[in-house]
C-alpha atoms as a printed R data frame, in Angstrom:
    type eleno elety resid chain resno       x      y       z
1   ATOM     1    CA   UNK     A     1   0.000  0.000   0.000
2   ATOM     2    CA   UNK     A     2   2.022  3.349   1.385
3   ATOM     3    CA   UNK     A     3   5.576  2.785   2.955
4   ATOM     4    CA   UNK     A     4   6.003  4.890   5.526
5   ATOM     5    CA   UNK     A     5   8.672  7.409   5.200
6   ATOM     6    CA   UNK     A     6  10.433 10.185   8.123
7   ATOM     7    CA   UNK     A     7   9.499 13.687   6.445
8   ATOM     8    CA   UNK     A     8   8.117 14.992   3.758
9   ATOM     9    CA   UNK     A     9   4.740 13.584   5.166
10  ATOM    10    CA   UNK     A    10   4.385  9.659   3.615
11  ATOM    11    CA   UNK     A    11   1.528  9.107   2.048
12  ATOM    12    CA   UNK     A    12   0.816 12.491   1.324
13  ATOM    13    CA   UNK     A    13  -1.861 12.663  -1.786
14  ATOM    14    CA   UNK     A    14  -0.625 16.432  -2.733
15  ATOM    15    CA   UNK     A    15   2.066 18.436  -0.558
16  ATOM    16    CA   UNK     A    16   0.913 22.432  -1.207
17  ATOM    17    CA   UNK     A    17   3.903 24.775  -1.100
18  ATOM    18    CA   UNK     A    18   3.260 28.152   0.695
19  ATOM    19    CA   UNK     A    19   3.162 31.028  -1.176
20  ATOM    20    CA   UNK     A    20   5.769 33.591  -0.607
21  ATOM    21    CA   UNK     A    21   4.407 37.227   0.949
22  ATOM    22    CA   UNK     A    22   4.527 39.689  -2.271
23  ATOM    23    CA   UNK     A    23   3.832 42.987  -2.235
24  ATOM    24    CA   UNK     A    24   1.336 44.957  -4.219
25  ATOM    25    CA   UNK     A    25   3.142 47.294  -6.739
26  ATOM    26    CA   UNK     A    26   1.901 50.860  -6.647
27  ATOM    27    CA   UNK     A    27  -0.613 51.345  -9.378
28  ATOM    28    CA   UNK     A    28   0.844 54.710 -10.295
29  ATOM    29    CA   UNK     A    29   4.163 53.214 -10.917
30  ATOM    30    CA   UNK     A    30   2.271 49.802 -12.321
31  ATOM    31    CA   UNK     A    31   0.937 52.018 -15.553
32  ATOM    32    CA   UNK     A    32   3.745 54.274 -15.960
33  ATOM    33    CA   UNK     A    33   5.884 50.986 -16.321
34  ATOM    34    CA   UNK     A    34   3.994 49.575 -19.111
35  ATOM    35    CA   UNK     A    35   3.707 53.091 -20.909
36  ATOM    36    CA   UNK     A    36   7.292 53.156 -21.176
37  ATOM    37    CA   UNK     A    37   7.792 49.335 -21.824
38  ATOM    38    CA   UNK     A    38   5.476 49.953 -24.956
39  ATOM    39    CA   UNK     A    39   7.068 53.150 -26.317
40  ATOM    40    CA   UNK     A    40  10.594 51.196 -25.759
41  ATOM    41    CA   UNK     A    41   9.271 48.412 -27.541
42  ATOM    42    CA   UNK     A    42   7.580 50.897 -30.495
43  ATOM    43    CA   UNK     A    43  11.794 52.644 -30.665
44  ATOM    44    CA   UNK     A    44  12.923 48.653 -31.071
45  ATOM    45    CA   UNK     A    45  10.607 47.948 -33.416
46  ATOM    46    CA   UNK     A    46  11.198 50.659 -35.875
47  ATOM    47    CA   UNK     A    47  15.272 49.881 -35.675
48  ATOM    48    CA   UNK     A    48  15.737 46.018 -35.841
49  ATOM    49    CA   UNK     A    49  14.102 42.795 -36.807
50  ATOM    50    CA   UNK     A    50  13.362 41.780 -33.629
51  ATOM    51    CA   UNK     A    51  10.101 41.420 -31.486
52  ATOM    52    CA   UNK     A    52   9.274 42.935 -28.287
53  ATOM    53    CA   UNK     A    53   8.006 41.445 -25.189
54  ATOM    54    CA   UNK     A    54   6.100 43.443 -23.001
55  ATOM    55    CA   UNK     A    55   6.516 41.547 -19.140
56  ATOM    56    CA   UNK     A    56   3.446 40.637 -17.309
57  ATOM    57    CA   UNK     A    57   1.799 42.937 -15.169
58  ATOM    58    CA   UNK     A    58   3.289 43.924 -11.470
59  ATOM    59    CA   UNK     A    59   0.288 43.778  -9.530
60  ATOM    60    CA   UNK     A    60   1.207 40.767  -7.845
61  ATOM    61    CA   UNK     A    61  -1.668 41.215  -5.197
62  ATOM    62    CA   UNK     A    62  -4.529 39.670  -7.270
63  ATOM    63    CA   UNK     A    63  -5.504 36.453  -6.320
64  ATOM    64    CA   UNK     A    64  -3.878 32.864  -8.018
65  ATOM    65    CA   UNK     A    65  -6.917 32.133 -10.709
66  ATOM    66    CA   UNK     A    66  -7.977 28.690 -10.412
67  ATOM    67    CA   UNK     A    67  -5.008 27.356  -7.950
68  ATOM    68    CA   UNK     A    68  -6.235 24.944  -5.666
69  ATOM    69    CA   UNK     A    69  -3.930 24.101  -3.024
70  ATOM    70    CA   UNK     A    70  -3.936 20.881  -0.611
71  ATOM    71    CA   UNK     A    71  -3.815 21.260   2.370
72  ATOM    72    CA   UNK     A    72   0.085 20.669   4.691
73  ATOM    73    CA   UNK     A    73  -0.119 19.212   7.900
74  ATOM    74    CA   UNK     A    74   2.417 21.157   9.920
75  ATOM    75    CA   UNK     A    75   2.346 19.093  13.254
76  ATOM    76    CA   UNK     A    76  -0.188 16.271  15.269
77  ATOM    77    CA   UNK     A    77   1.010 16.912  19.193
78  ATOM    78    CA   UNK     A    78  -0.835 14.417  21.430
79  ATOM    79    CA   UNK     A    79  -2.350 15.545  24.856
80  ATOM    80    CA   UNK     A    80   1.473 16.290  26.763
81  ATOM    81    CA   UNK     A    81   1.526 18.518  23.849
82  ATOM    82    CA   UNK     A    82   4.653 16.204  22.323
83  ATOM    83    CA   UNK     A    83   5.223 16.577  18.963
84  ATOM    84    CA   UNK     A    84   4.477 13.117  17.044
85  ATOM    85    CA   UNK     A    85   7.021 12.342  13.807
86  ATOM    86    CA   UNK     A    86   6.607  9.446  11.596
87  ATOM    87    CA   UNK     A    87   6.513  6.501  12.226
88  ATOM    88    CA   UNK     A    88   5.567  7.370  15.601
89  ATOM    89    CA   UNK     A    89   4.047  5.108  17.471
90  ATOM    90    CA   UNK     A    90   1.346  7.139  18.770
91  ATOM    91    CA   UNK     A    91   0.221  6.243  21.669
92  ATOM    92    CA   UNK     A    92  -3.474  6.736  23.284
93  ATOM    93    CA   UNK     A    93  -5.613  5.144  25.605
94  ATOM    94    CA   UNK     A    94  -9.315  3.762  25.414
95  ATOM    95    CA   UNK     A    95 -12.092  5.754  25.561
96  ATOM    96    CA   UNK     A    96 -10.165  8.746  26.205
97  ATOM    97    CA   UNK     A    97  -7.746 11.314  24.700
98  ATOM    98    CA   UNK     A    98  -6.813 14.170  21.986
99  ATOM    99    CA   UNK     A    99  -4.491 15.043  19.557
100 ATOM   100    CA   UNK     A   100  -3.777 18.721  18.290
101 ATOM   101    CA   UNK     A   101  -3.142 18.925  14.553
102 ATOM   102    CA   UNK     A   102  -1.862 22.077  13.146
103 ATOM   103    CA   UNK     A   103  -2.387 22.651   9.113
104 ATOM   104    CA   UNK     A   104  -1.711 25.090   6.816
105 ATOM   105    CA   UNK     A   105  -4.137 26.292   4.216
106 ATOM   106    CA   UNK     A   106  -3.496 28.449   1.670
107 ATOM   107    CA   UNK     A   107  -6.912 28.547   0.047
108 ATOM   108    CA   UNK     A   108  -8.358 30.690   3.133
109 ATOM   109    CA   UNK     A   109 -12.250 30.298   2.310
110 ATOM   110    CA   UNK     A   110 -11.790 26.568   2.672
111 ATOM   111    CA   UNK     A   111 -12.670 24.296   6.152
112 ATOM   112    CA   UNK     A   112 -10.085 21.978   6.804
113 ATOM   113    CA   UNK     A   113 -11.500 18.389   7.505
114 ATOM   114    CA   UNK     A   114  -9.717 15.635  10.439
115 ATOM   115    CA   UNK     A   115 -10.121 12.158   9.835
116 ATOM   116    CA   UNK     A   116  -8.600  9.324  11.871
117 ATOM   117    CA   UNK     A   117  -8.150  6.113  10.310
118 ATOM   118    CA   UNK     A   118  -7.465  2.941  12.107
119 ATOM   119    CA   UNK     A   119  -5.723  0.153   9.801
120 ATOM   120    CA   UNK     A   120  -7.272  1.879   6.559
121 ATOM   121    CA   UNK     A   121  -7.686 -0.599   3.663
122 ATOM   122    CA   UNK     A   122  -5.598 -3.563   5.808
123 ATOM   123    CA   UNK     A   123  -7.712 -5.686   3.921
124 ATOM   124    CA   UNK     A   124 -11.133 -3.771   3.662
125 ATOM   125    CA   UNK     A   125 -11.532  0.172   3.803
126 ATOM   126    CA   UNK     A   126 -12.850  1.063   7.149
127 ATOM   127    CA   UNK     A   127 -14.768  4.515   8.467
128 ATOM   128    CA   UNK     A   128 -12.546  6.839  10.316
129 ATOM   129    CA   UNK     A   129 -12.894  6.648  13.920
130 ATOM   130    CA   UNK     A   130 -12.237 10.397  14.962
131 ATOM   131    CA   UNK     A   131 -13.261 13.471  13.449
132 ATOM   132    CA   UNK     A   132 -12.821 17.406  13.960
133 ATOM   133    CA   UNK     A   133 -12.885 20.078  11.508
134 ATOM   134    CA   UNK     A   134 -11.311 23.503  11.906
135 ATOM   135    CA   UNK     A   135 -12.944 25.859  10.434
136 ATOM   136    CA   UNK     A   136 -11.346 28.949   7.571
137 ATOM   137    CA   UNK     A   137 -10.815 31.357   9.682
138 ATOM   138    CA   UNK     A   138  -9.243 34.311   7.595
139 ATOM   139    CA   UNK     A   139  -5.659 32.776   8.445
140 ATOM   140    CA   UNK     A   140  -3.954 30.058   6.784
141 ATOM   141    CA   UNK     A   141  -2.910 28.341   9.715
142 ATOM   142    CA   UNK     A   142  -5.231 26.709  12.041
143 ATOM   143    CA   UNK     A   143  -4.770 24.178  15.172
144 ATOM   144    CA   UNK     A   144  -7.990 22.447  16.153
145 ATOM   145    CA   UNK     A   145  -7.797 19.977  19.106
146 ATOM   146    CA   UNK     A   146  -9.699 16.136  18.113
147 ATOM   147    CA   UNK     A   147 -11.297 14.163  20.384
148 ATOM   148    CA   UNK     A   148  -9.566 10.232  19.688
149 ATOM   149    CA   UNK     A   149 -11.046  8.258  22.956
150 ATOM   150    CA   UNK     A   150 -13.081  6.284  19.949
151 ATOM   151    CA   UNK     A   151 -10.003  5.513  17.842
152 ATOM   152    CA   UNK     A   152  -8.695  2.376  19.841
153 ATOM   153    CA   UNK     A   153 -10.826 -0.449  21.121
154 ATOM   154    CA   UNK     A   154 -10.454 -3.277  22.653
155 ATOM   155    CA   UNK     A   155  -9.267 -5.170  20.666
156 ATOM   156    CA   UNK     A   156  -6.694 -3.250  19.657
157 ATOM   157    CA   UNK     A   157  -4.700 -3.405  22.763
158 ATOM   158    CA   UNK     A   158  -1.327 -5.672  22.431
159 ATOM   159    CA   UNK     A   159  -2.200 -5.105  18.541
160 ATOM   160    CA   UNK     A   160  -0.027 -3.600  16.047
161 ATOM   161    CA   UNK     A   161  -1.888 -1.551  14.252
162 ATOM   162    CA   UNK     A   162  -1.893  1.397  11.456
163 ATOM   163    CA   UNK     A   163  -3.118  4.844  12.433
164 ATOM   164    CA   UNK     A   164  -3.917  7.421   9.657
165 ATOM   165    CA   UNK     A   165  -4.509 11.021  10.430
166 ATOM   166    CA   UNK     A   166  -5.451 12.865   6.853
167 ATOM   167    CA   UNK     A   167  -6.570 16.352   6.048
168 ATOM   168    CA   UNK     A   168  -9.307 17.248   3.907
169 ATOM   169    CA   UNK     A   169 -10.278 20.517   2.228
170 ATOM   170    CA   UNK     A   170 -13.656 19.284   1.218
171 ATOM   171    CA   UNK     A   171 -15.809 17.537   3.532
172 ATOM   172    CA   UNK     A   172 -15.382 13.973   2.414
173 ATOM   173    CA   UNK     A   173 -18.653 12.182   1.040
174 ATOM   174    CA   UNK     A   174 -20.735  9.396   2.357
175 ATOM   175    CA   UNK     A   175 -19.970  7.654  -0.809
176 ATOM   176    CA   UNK     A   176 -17.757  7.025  -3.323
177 ATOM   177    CA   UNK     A   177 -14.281  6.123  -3.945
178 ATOM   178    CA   UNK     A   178 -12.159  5.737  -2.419
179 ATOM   179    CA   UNK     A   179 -14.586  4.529   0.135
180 ATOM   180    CA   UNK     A   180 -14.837  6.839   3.457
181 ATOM   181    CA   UNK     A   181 -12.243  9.295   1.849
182 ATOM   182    CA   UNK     A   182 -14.132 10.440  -1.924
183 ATOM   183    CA   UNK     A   183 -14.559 14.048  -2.063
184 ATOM   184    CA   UNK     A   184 -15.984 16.698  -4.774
185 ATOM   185    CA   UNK     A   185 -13.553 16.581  -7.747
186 ATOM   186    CA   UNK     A   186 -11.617 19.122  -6.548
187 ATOM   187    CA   UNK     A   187 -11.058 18.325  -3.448
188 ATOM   188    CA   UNK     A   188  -7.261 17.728  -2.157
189 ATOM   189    CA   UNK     A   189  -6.032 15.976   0.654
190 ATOM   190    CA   UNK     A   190  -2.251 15.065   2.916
191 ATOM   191    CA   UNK     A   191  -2.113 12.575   5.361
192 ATOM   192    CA   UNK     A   192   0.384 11.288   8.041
193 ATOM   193    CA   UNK     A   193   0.517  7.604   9.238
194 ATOM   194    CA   UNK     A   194   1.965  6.507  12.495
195 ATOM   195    CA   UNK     A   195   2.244  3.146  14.144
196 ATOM   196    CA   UNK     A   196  -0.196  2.891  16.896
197 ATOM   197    CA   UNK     A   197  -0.141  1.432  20.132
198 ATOM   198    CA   UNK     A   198  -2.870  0.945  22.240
199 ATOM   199    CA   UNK     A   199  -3.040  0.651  25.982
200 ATOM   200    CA   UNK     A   200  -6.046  0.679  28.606
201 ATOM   201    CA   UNK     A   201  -6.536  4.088  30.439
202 ATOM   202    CA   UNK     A   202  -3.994  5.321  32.731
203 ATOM   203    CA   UNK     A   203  -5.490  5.263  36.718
């Protein structure tokens, strides 16, 4: 299926690279630029062979038309607020626990969707077992703390099992395929997987 890899999330359906801050260019300077570009290029034209090409337009501030970015999953903490790395393990209890995931998304209208996946497709696709969404919230980067006390049972403890924590920016569909995960068509997704180990609650 996936081999799991240190960095550079494994697994990960679409990494989105952050766009750099850029500055708007003054639209005073913006048109006086081009107005001399084009009488420089009228001078060329009227003394050699050659073309002319006018550069694109400064105004760097307008938005990316039709970019869709996935989102990144900066960090998954558990509840001592210890960062988790791949492979992991990750470690929770039964019946009770959180993890904190931190993501980045560029596209800042979107919701950013948390599902936890327990031994995903190991041999049939099963339903994620934790959920949490955080919301757009004018920023790109977002934490949201998930409840997990649901994501090991019983029969998981003394198990080895496969733990999959993935990002949506769509809300993932009832059905479809893949099964559990489908989304709209342009939805994009990253996910980290961990090793997980199970125990019975701490007293």
């Amino acid at each position: 299926m996936m081999s799991v890899a240190q960095k550079a999330p494994c697994g990960t359906t679409a990494m989105s690279v952050p766009r750099r801050d850029r500055k708007l260019a003054r639209p005073g300077f913006t048109k006086r630029f081009h107005t001399l570009t084009k009488l420089a290029c009228v001078v060329l034209l009227a003394n050699t062979p050659m073309g002319c090409v006018i550069p694109p337009p400064l105004d760097l501030g307008l938005p990316d038309a039709g970019v869709n970015a996935p989102p990144t999953i900066l960090s998954i903490r558990d509840e001592a607020a210890t960062d988790l790395s791949e492979p992991g393990p990750m470690v929770l209890s039964r019946g009770t626990g959180t993890i904190s995931v931190t993501v980045l998304e560029t596209d800042l209208a979107d919701d950013a969707y948390i599902r936890v996946f327990v031994d995903y497709n190991r041999p049939d696709p099963t339903s994620a077992r934790a959920a949490c969404k955080a919301a757009a919230s004018g920023l790109p980067r977002r934490t949201v703390t998930c409840d997990v006390g649901g994501v090991c049972q019983q029969s998981d403890i003394g198990a080895e099992r496969l733990v999959w924590v993935e990002v949506f920016d769509r809300e993932p569909l009832d059905t479809g395929t893949p099964r559990f995960r489908a989304m709209p068509a342009d939805g994009l997704s990253t996910h980290w997987q961990f090793f997980l180990r199970c125990q019975e609650p701490q007293l």
